[in-house]
N, C-alpha and C positions, 0 to 999 in steps of 0.2 A: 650514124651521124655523130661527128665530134662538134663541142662546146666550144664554144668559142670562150677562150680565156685570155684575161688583163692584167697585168700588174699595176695597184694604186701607186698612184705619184706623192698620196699625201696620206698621211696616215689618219687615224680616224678622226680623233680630237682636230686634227687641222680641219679637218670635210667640215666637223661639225660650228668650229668657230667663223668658218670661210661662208657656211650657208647663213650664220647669224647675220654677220655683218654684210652681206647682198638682202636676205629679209629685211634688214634694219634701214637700208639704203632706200629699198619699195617704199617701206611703211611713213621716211622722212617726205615723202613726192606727192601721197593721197592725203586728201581732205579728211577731217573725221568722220568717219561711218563705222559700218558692220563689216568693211573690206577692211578698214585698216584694222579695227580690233582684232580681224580670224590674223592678219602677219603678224604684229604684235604677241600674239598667244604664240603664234610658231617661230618668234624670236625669245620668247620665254624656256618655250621646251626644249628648242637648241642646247639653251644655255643651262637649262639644267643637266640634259645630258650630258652633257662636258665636265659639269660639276660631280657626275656623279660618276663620271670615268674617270675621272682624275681621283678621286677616293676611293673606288676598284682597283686601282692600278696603282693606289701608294704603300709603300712601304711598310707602313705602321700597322697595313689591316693582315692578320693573321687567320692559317688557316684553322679549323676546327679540328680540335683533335681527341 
């Protein structure tokens, strides 16, 4: 049995900024509760991950030597 294999259209930091701003889009449409606070947190973690792959992936950070 072969896998079935994709190639991404977007790369990662795009997936992760594209999922922020669709979360952010939900969270503008619900009333305040406990739904909109769990999107809210998962338009937070988005965006740190992106923050923090963009500081993995910059120039300035060097390896251990």
């Amino acid at each position: 049995m072969q896998r079935r294999r994709f190639e991404r259209t977007l790369t990662f930091p795009e997936r992760l900024d594209q999922e922020a701003e669709r979360l952010q889009a939900e969270t503008d449409k619900l009333l305040p509760g406990i739904e909109r606070e769990a999107l809210r947190r998962k338009v937070r973690q988005a965006k740190t991950a992106s923050h923090i792959n963009e500081w993995l992936s910059s120039p300035g950070l060097q390896p251990p030597k």
